[in-house]
FIDREN-279489 format. One record per residue (C-alpha): x negated, y, z; residue in one letter. Coordinates in steps of 0.001 Angstrom, whole numbers, plus 500000, padded with zeros to 6 digits. Each point is the difference from the previous one (the first is absolute). Layout:
% residues N
XYZA;...
This chain:
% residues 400
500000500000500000X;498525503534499224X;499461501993503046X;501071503452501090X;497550502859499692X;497774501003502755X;501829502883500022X;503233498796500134X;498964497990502661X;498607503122502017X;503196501682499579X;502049500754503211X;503793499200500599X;501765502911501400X;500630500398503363X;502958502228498959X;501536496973497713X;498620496920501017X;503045499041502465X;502057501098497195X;501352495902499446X;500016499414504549X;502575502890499706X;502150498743496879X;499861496505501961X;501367501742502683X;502857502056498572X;500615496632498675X;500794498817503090X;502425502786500668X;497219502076502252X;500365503829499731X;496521501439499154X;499200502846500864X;496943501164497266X;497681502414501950X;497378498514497725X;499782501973496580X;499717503798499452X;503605499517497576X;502179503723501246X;503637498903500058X;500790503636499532X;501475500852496676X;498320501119496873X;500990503324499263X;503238500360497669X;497999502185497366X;497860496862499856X;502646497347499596X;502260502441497585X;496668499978497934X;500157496761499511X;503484499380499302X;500148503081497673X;496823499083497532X;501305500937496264X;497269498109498067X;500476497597496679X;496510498631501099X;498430499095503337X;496417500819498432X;496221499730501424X;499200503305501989X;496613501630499663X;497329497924501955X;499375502870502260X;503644500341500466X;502963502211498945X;498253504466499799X;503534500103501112X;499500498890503179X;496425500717500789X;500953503445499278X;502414500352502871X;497542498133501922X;497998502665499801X;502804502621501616X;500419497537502687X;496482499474501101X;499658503501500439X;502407499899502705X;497186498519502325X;497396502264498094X;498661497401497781X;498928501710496909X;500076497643497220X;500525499959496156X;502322497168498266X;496540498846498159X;498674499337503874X;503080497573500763X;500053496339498072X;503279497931500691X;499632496601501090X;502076497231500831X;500798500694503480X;497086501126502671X;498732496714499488X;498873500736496721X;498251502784500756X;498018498317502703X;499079497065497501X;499489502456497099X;497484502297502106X;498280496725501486X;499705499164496644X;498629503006498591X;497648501264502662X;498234496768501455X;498222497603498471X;499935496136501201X;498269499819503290X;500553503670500781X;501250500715503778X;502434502004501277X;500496501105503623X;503971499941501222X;500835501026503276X;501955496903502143X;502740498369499954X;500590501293496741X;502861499133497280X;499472496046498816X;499747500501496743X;497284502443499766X;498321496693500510X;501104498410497024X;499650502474497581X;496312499741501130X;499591496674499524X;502149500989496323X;496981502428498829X;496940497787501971X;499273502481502821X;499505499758503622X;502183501561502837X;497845500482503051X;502010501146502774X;499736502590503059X;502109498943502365X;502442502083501744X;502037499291503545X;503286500233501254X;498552500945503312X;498086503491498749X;503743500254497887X;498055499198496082X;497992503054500133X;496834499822497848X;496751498692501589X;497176502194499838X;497580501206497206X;497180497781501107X;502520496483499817X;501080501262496498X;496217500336499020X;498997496266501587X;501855498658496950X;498527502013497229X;497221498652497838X;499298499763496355X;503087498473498670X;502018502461501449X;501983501636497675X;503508501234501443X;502015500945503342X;503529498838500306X;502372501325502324X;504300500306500398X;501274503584501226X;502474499278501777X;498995496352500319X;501718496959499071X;500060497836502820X;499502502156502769X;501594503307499409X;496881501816500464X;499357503651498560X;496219501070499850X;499081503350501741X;498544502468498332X;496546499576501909X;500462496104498365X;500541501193496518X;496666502668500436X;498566496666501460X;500576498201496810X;499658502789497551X;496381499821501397X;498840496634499780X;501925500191496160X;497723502765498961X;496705498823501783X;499793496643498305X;501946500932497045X;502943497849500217X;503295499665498562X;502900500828502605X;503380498141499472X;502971501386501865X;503336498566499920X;502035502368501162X;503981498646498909X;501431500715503836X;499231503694499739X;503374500667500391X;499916498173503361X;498112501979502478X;501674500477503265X;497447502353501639X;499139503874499710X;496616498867499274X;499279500483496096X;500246498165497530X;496104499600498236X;500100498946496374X;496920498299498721X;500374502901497482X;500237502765502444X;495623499118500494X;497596502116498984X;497138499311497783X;500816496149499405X;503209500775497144X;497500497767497856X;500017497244502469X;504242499565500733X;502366497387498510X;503171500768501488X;502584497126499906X;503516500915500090X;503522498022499418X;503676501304500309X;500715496431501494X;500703501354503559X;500847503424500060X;503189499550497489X;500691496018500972X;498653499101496494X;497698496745500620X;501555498312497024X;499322502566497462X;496178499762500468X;499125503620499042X;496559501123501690X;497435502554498865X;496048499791500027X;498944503482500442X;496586501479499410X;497913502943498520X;497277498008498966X;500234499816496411X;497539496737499552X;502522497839502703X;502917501428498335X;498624498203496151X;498750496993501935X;503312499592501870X;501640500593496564X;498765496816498575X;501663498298502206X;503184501961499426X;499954499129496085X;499262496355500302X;503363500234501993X;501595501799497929X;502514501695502059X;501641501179503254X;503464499323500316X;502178502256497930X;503205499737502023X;497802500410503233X;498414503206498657X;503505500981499058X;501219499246503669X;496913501717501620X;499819503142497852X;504414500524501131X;498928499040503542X;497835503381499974X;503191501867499904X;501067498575503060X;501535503068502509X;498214500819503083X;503073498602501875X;498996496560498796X;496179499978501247X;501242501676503369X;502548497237500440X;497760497255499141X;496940501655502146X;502736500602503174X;501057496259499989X;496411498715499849X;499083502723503221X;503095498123501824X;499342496703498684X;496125500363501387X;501084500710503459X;502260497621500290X;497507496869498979X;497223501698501936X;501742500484503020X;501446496777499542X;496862498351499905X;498558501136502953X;502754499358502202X;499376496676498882X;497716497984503220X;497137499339498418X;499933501863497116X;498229503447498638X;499964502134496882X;498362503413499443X;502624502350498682X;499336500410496070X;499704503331498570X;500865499394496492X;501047497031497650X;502624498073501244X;498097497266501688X;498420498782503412X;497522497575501273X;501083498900502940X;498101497390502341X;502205497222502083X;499286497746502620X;499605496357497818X;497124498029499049X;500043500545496638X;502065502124497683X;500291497659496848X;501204497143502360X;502387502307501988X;501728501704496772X;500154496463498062X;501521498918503065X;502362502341500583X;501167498900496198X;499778496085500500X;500853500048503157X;501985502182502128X;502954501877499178X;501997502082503022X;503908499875499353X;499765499263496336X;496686502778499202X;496534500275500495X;497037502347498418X;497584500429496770X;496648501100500898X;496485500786497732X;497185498090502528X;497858502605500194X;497005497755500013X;500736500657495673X;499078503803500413X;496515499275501177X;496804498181498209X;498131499687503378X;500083496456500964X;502415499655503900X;501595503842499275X;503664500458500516X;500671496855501286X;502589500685502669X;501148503521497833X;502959499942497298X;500734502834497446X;503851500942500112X;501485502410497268X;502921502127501634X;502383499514496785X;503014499179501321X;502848501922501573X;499747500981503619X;502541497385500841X;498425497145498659X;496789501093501512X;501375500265503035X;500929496299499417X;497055498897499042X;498119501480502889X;502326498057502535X;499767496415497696X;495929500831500475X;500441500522503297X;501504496253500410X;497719498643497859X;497246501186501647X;501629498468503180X;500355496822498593X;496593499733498043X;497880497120501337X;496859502124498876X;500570502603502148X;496614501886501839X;501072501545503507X;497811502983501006X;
């Protein structure tokens, strides 16, 4: 029999989806599950968006440009200059979701064996799109006792050596809800324009910041504009995952042909996606407040849920709609396959992401679970309490 590619082989299952068929087997069984697992809003996609759609007057559903529709990266333009991000549609490239544009900017800037540093736990699949282009991720590990802040300059330059070639980072951060400080982003400006690196900043939860602190754009740094690939998506801030419109971002002309390439041998973003996204920029201010309010509420309750819980801590998240929360068990894989196998409290239990899929470093996250606070205050409320039992009942369980 032939055998699978090394690569293949190397590549990691997600810690978001990898329970996916323990909770179908479970509904199955007539078990309520609660998904606190995936970063899917159930918040509605804004009517412009959806009338879009159900409104296109074509004869033809045709290819779009590979770089995507002027159309759109024009208004792009009037929309990034809301957060004072001064771009021209030639600097945006639309991709295929914010995955894309992570792939397509591995691709294009890194050559096989190349490293790049990512703060951690970081989002899975910056992993495997990696392993996709041949590179490295060395991590710096970050902890939920000093709340995910950055470690200093000196851990940052422990890791850097010849094959460095790139910094990665999430702002806000998918898992933990993090937002880097100002004094972080000077931090990392730094080391980006001392050893010449390229800085990758996925910044789709900018939207989500529930702090007067500012919100720091990769873009918004001095003296590296050369050095940024910004990665962007409309997945989360207008409940559009299935469309799969992102946007690679950069004013560096030589990334912007290489990533281009890529783009052609493609062919195309989505057409009805671009047609969705560009309508979704004419959503009214009383949409983005309402959806912004509800996560605020939504954040407070899980949060304060959490640590009511015995047992159980979680920083409070600044942006994003996520947390990484640590609980009393053994072992988070075991405890949230459990709790799908298992255990069920009056006909329910809970989804989790083990967080132990967020880190590289070997023993990291073991007793820590990401939770995404995407469903309705009632339901989380819910969930919180069917935790709470499960948690009772867990034969894994660590007392302090």
């Amino acid at each position: 029999m032939p055998q699978i590619s090394v690569r293949g082989l190397e590549m990691p299952e997600s810690p978001i989806r990898k329970l996916a068929p323990l909770a179908a087997a479970a509904k199955k069984r007539g078990i309520k599950v609660y998904h606190l697992n995936i970063g899917q809003p159930d918040l509605p996609t804004p009517q412009v968006a959806l009338d879009a759609i159900r409104n296109i007057d074509r004869d033809i559903l045709e290819y779009s440009p590979s770089q995507g529709n002027l159309s759109y990266r024009e208004k792009l333009v009037s929309y990034y200059e809301k957060f004072n991000i001064n771009v021209e549609p030639d600097d945006i490239i639309i991709t295929c979701g914010g995955s894309e544009a992570v792939l397509f900017a591995f691709m294009s800037c890194l050559n096989p064996g190349d490293e790049i540093i990512v703060p951690e736990p970081a989002y899975a699949n910056y992993m495997a799109f990696a392993i996709s282009a041949g590179a490295t991720i060395r991590t710096i590990t970050t902890t939920i006792e000093e709340g995910f802040s950055l470690p200093k300059v000196e851990k940052f330059e422990e890791l850097i050596n010849e094959r460095t070639r790139a910094i990665l980072i999430c702002n806000p951060n998918n898992p933990t809800g993090y937002l880097y400080t100002r004094r972080e982003m000077h931090q990392i400006r730094d080391l980006v324009k001392k050893y010449d690196l390229y800085l990758f900043s996925d910044e789709v939860y900018r939207e989500f910041i529930y702090t007067g602190s500012p919100y720091i754009s990769a873009c918004h740094l001095e003296g590296i504009e050369q050095n940024v690939v910004l990665i962007d998506s409309v997945s989360k801030r207008y409940s559009e995952c299935g469309i799969r419109i992102g946007a690679l971002i950069t004013k560096n002309k030589d990334v912007r042909k290489a990533v281009m390439k890529f783009c052609q041998a493609r062919l195309s973003p989505p057409l009805i996606g671009q047609i969705a996204a560009e309508a979704s920029l004419d959503a009214d201010e009383e949409y983005l407040r309402n959806v912004y309010d509800e996560y605020v509420e939504r954040r407070k309750c899980l949060i304060d849920g959490l640590n009511r819980i015995p047992g159980v801590y979680s920083p409070i998240p600044m942006g994003a709609f996520y947390t990484v929360a640590k609980l009393p068990v053994d072992n988070s894989d075991d405890f949230c396959r459990w709790c799908l196998e298992e255990f069920n409290y009056e006909g329910e239990t809970v989804m989790m992401s083990p967080a132990s899929g967020f880190y590289t470093t070997p023993n990291t996250g073991i007793n820590e679970v990401r939770i995404a606070y995407v469903l309705k205050k009632e339901d989380l409320i819910r969930a919180l309490h069917v935790l709470r039992k499960a948690l009772e009942a867990y034969p894994g369980r660590v007392e302090d």
